[in-house]
Every structure is written in C-alpha cells, then in structure tokens.
C-alpha positions as CSV (number, residue, x, y, z in Angstrom):
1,X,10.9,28.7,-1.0
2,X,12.1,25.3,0.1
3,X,14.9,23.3,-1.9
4,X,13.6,21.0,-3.7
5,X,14.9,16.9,-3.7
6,X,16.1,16.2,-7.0
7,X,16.0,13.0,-9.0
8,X,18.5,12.4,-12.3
9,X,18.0,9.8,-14.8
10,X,18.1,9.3,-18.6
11,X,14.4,9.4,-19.2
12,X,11.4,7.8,-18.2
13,X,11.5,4.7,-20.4
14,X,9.9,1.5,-19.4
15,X,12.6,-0.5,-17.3
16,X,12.7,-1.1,-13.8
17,X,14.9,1.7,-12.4
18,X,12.8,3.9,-14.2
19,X,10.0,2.9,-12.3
20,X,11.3,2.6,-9.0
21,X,12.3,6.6,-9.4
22,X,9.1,7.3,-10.8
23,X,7.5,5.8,-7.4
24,X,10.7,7.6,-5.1
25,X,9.2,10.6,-6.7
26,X,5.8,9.8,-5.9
27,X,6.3,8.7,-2.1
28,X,8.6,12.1,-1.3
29,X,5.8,13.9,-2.8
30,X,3.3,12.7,-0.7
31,X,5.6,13.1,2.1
32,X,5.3,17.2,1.4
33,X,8.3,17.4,-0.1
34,X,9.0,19.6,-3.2
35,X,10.5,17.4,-5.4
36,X,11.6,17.8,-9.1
37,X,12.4,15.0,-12.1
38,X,15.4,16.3,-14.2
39,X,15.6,13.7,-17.0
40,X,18.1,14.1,-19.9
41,X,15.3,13.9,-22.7
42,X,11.4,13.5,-21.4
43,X,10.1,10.6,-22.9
44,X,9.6,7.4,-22.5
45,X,6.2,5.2,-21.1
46,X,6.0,6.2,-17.7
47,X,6.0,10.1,-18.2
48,X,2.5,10.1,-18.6
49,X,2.5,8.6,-15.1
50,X,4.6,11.6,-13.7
51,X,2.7,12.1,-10.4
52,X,1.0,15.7,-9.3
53,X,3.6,17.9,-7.3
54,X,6.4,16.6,-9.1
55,X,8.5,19.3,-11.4
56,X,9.5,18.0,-14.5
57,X,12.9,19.3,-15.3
58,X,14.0,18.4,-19.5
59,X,17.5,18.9,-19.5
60,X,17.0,18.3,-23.2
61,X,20.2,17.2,-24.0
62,X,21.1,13.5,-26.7
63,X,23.0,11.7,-23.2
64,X,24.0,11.9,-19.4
65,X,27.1,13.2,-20.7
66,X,26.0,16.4,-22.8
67,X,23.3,16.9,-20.3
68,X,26.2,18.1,-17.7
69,X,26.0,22.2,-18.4
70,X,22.7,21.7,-18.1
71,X,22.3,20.1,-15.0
72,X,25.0,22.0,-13.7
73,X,23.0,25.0,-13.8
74,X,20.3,23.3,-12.0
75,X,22.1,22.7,-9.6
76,X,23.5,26.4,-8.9
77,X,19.9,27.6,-9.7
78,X,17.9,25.6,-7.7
79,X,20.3,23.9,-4.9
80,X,18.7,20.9,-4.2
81,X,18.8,19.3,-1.1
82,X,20.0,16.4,-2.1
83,X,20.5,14.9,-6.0
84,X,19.1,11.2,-6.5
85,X,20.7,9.7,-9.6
86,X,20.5,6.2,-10.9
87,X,21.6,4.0,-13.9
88,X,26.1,4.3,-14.5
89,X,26.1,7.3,-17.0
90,X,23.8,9.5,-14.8
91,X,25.5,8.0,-11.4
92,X,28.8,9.6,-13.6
93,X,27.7,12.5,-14.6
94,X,26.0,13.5,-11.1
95,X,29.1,12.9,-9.8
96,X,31.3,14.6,-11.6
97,X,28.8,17.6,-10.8
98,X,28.8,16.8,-7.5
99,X,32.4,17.3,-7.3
100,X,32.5,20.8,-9.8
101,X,30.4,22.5,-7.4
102,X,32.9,21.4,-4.3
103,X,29.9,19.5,-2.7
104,X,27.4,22.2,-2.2
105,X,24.7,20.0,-3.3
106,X,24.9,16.3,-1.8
107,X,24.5,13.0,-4.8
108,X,23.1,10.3,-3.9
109,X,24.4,7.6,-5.9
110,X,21.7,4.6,-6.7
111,X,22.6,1.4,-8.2
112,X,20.0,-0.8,-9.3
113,X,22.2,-4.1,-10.4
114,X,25.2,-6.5,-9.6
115,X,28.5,-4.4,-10.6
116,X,30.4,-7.7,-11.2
117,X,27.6,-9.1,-13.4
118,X,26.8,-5.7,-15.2
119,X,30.4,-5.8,-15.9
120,X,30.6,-9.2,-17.1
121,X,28.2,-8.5,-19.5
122,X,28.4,-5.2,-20.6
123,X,30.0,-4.0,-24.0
124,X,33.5,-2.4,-24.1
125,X,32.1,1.1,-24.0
126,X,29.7,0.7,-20.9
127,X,32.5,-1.2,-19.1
128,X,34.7,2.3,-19.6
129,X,31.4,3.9,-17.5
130,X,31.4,1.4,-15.3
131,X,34.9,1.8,-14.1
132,X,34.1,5.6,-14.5
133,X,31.5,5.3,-12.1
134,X,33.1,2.7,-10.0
135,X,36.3,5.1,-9.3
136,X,33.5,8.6,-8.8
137,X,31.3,6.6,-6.1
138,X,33.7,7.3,-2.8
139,X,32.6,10.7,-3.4
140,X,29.0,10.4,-3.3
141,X,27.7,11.1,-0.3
142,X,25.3,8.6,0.0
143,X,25.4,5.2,-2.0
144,X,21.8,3.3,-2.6
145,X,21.5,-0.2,-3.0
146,X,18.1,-2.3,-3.5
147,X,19.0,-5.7,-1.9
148,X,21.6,-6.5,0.5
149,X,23.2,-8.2,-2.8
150,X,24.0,-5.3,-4.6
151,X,25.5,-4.7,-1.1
152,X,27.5,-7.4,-0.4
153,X,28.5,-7.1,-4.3
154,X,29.2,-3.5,-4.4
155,X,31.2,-4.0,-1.1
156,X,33.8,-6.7,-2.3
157,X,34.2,-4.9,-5.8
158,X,34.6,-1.2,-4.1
159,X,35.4,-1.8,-0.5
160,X,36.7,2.0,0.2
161,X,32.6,3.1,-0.2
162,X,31.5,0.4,2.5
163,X,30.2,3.1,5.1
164,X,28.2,4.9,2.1
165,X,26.1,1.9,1.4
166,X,22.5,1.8,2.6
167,X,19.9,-0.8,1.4
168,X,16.6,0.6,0.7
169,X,14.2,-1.6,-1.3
170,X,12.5,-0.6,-4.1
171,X,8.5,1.4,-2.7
172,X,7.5,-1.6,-4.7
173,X,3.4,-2.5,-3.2
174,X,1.4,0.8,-2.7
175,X,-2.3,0.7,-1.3
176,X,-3.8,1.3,-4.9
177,X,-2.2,-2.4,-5.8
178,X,-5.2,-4.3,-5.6
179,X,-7.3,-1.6,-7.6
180,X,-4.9,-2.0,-10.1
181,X,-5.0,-5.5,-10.0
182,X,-8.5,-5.4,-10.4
183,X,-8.3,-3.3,-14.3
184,X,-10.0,-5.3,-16.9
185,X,-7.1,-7.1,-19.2
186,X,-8.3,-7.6,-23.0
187,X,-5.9,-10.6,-24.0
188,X,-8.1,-13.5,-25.1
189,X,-6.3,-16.1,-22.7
190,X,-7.0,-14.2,-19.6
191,X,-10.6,-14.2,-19.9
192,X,-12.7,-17.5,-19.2
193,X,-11.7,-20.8,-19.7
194,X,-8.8,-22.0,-21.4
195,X,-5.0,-23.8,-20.2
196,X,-3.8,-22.0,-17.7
197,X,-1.4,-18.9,-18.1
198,X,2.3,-18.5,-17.2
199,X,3.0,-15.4,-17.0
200,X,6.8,-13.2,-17.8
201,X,7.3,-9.8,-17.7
202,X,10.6,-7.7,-18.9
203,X,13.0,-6.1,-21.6
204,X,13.4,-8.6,-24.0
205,X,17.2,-9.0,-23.7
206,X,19.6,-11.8,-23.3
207,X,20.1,-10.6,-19.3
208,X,16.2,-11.2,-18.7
209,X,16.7,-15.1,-19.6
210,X,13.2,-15.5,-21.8
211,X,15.4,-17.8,-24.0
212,X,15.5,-20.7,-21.3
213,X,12.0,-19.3,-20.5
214,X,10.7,-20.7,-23.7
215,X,12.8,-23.9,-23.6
216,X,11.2,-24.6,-20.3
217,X,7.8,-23.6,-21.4
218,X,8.6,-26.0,-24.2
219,X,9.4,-28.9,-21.8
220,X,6.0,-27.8,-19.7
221,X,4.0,-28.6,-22.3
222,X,4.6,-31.4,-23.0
223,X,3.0,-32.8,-19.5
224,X,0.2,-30.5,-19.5
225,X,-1.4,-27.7,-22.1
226,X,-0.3,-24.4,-20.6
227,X,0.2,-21.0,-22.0
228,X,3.0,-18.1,-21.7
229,X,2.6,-13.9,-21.6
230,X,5.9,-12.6,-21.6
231,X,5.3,-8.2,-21.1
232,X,8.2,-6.4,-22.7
233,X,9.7,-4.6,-25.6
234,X,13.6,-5.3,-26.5
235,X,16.1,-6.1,-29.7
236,X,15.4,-9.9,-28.9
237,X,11.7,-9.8,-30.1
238,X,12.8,-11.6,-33.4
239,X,15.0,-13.7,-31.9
240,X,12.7,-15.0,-29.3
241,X,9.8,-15.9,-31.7
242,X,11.9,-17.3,-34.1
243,X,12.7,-19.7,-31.1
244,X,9.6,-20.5,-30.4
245,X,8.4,-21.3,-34.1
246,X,11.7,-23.6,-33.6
247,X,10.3,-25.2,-30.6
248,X,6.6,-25.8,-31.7
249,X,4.9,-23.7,-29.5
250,X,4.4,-20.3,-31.1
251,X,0.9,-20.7,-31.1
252,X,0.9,-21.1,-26.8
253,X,3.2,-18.1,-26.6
254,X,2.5,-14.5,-27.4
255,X,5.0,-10.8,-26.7
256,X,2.0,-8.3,-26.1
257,X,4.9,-5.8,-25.2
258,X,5.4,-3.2,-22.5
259,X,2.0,-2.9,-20.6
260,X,1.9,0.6,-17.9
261,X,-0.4,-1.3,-15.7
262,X,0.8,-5.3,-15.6
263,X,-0.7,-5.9,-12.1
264,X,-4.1,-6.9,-14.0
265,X,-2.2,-9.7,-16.4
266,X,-0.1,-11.1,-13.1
267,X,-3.7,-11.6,-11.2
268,X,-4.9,-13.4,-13.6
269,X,-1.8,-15.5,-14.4
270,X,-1.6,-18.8,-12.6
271,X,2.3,-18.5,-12.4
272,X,4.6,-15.7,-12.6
273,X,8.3,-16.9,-13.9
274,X,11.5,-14.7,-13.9
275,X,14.5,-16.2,-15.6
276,X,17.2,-13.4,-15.3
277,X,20.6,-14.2,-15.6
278,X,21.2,-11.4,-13.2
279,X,19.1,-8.8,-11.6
280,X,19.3,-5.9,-8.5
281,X,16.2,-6.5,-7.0
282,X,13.1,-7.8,-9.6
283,X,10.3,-5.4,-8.1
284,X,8.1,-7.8,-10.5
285,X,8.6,-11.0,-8.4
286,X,7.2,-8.7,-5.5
287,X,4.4,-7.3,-7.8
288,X,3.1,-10.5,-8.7
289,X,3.2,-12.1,-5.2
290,X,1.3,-8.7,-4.1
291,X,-1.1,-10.0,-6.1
292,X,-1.7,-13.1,-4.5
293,X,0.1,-14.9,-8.0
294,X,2.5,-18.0,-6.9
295,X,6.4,-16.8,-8.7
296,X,9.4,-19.0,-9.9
297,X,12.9,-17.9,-10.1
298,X,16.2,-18.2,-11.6
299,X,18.6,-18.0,-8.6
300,X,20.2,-15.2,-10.1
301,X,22.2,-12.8,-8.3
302,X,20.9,-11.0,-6.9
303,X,17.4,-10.1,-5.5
304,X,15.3,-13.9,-6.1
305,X,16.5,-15.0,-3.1
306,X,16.5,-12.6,-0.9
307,X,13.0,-11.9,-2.1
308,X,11.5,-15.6,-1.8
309,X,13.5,-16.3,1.4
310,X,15.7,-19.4,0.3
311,X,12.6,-20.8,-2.1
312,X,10.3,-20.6,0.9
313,X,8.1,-18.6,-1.4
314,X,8.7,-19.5,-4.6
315,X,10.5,-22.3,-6.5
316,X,14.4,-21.1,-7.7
317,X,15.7,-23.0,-9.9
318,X,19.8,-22.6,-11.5
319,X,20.3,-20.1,-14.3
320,X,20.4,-21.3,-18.0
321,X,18.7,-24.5,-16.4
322,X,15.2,-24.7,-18.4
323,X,14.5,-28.6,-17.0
324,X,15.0,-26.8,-13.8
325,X,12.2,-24.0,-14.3
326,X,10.0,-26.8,-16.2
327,X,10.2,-28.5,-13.1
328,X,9.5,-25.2,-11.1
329,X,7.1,-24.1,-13.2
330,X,4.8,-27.7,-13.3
331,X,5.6,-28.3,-9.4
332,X,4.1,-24.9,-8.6
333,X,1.1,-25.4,-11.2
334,X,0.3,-28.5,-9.2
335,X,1.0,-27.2,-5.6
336,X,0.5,-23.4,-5.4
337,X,1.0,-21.6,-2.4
338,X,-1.9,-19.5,-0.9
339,X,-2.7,-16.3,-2.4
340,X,-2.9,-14.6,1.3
341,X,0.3,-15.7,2.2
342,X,2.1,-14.2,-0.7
343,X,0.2,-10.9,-0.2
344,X,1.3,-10.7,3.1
345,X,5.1,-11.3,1.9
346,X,5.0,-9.0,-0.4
347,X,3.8,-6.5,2.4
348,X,7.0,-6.4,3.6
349,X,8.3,-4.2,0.4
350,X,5.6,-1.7,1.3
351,X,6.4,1.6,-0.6
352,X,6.0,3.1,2.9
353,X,8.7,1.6,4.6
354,X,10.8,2.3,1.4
355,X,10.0,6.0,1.3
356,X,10.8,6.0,5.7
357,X,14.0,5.2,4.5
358,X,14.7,7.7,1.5
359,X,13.6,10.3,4.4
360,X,16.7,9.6,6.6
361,X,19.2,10.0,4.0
362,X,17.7,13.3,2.8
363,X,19.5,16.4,4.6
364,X,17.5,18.8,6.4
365,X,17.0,22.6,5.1
C-alpha cells in the first residue's frame, strides 16, 4: 500500500487557508496520489466539498493542541510521506510531532500570512503561538509560502529558515472556473437592471478592512448610484451594519454571508474591491479577475501587489485610505480593463502550475 500525503489543519471552515488545502488536496489527488485530510474536528463549510479519493481523517479532538496523541498515532500508523500543515497552532503542533518521532515523517510547514503583521495584530495568546511556531520552523523540513512576501517577510523575521522557504501560490483558477462562474446567483441586484454592483468577499473582521470599504462606498455614491455585496461571516456583522445605517447607505449595502460557490456573484459584479489591512496572498483578487471582473486593492502587505503587478491590473490604493478606494473604485467603474486580459492574468495562478510545484517538495516512496 503506498504512504499516503497527509494534510493538517483545524477544520474545514470557510477561510482562505482552508480553501487553498481543500484544492492542495484536490490537485495531489488527481495527480494519483493517495492523500488523506486529518482535521482536528470535521466541520466547517467546505467539508461537503471534500473531493473523491481523499481520506478524511477526524482527529476529533476541541484544538491543535489536544489533537497531538492523536495525530501522533497517525503518524506511526500510517507514515505519511510527507505532513502538510497550515494556520500557527497546527504548523506547532506538526512540529512538535515532527520532532517526537525524530523525523521519520517529513512537515511541511505552510504559512498563509505576514508573520510581522499577524503578530502586530494578534491577541496576547496567539502571539505566545506565534513565537511558538516561529522558534519550531528551522526544523520543518520544508517551509511554504504563498507570495514572495510572506517570503521576503518570513525571511527578515526568521532568517536561520531562509533555505526552507519555497513560494508556491495558492491552485487558485481550475478549468471548472468558468462553469462555476456561469451558476445562477438568486440576489435581486445581480439579475437585470439596476446600479451597478461592487462586489467584497471575506471574514468579517477588522484585518479584512470592510470598515473603510463602506466609507468608501459611502463617498462612491455620492457621484453615481452604485451598490455593494460584501460575502462573509465574522464577529463584525453588527458592527459593520451599524456603520452603514450611520453612513446612509444601508439600503445600497447587503452581508448575504459565506457563499461555497462566489465565482457566480464576482461575474456578475462590475467591480471586485479588497480592502485588507494585511493579507498572504488574497486567492479572491485572482478569483474575480478569472472571471473576467475588473479588482481594486488596498496595497496591503502582502499579495495585492504582487498579484496586480504594481496596479497594472487593478487600482491599489493606501490602507485605511477610503477617498483612495472611492477614487479606485469610481475610476475603475468608468474605465474598466478588458475582461480577456484579466482572464489571461489570472491564468498565471493556474492550480496546475501550483500542484507542479507541491510535487517537487513531496519525497519519493
């Protein structure tokens, strides 16, 4: 029986590291590998999504921490060829199994964001993880990135683990996008006539910037009538539509929350905006362009620019600056760039060049 190639996370919940392990999962399978998802509970959105030849593995446990016998024995059982983790707890916690079990089974180590702005922002407990995991990643054995960066980030903050860095995107675009693109959406203001929609799509927390979302799509407004989508669950709901009652436009703004398939709501948007304070790499800017939807950007670290090549496809405006993504936001109303041109950037995030890349770092039998 071959080893299988193992992947470690919390759970399937509906974030984007989630996803991009869900789709890792997906594009070693098709490669003919055996591969198995261990999450520490099974739940969350995307476990319905879990694709055929994939082994779902429940360690069944409350956290990464207390899930550690568990996957210990998975390990000794089952010997992968190589463990895939990602998020700081699970990164810990592989780690520390990694290094129980002397190295027999090889962790790769993925992390999805900015250490130095995860840090910044983090609460007192996650920054004792983050140091945790900061000290544990010299001995991983390989250490993923998803933008050069997280890189260049992850370099400066933790220069000792510079050779075990490799950049692999996201398997972000798959050739089932435009099919999925093309699912019937049944929101009122994508269907037929109406002001056109600007479109948002993320956890509703402070990180994800859809505070100076709204104040911008406050300012846009007010030069033409226009409406924002914003896909996403999170503690800021409240907040957030208390802010736009504030600003007089909760009747052009609506939270539909998390959506599985979003690709249908970004083809039908006019203009996709992303106001992060921070992100790793945001596969949704590369979703939406994939769809042949014109994007704006915070230039956050990191991901935006990298992504949109300087602004050459896609406004970026300063974080925190709404007049800035007004501007962005009107400007690229007014002057779109061409669906096909987008499509083609977006091609260059192909899930198959992602997956070539996962091959080379997993050992052989």
């Amino acid at each position: 029986m071959r080893r299988p190639v193992a992947l470690y996370m919390p759970s399937l919940d509906g974030g984007g590291a989630e996803r991009a392990m869900l789709d890792v999962a997906r594009g070693l399978a098709q490669r003919g590998l055996p591969v198995d998802m261990a999450l520490v509970q099974a739940k969350g959105p995307y476990l319905d999504l879990l694709p055929g030849g994939v082994r779902l593995i429940d360690l069944d446990s409350r956290r990464c921490l207390t899930s550690l016998p568990r996957l210990l024995r998975y390990m000794r059982r089952e010997r992968p060829r190589l463990l895939i983790s990602t998020l700081p707890e699970a990164n810990t916690v592989a780690l520390i199994a990694r290094r129980a079990l002397g190295g027999r089974v090889p962790v790769a180590a993925r992390r999805a964001n900015t250490f130095t702005m995860e840090y910044a922002n983090a609460a007192l407990k996650d920054r004792v993880t983050l140091r945790l995991e900061r000290r544990l990643l010299s001995s991983a054995d390989v250490v993923v990135v998803n933008s050069h960066g997280v890189a260049d980030d992850l370099k400066r903050s933790a220069p000792a683990i510079s050779r075990q860095v490799h950049v692999i995107h996201n398997p972000v675009v798959w050739p089932d996008h435009a099919e999925k693109a093309m699912a019937p959406v049944k929101h009122p203001w994508f269907g037929g006539a109406g002001p056109p929609v600007v479109l948002s799509a993320g956890r509703l927390t402070p990180t994800k910037g859809h505070a100076t979302l709204l104040e911008a799509f406050a300012e846009l407004v007010k030069s033409r009538p226009a409406r924002l989508v914003t896909l996403g669950e999170g503690p800021e709901r409240g907040r957030l539509l208390e802010l736009a009652r504030k600003l007089g436009i909760e009747r052009s703004v609506d939270f539909p929350g998390f959506q599985v398939n979003p690709f249908g709501y970004m083809a039908r948007a006019k203009v996709f905006a992303l106001a992060s304070t921070y992100e790793g790499f945001p596969n949704v800017l590369v979703q939406a362009m994939a769809c042949g939807t014109p994007v704006v950007s915070t230039d956050c670290a990191s991901g935006p620019r990298e992504i949109l090549e300087g602004g050459r496809w896609g406004r970026l405006a300063p974080v925190g600056d709404h007049h800035a993504l007004a501007k962005a936001m009107l400007e690229t109303l007014d002057a779109p760039i061409a669906p096909d041109l987008l499509v083609s950037r977006a091609s260059a995030y192909s899930a198959e060049a992602s997956i070539d890349r996962y091959m080379e770092i997993i050992p052989e039998c």
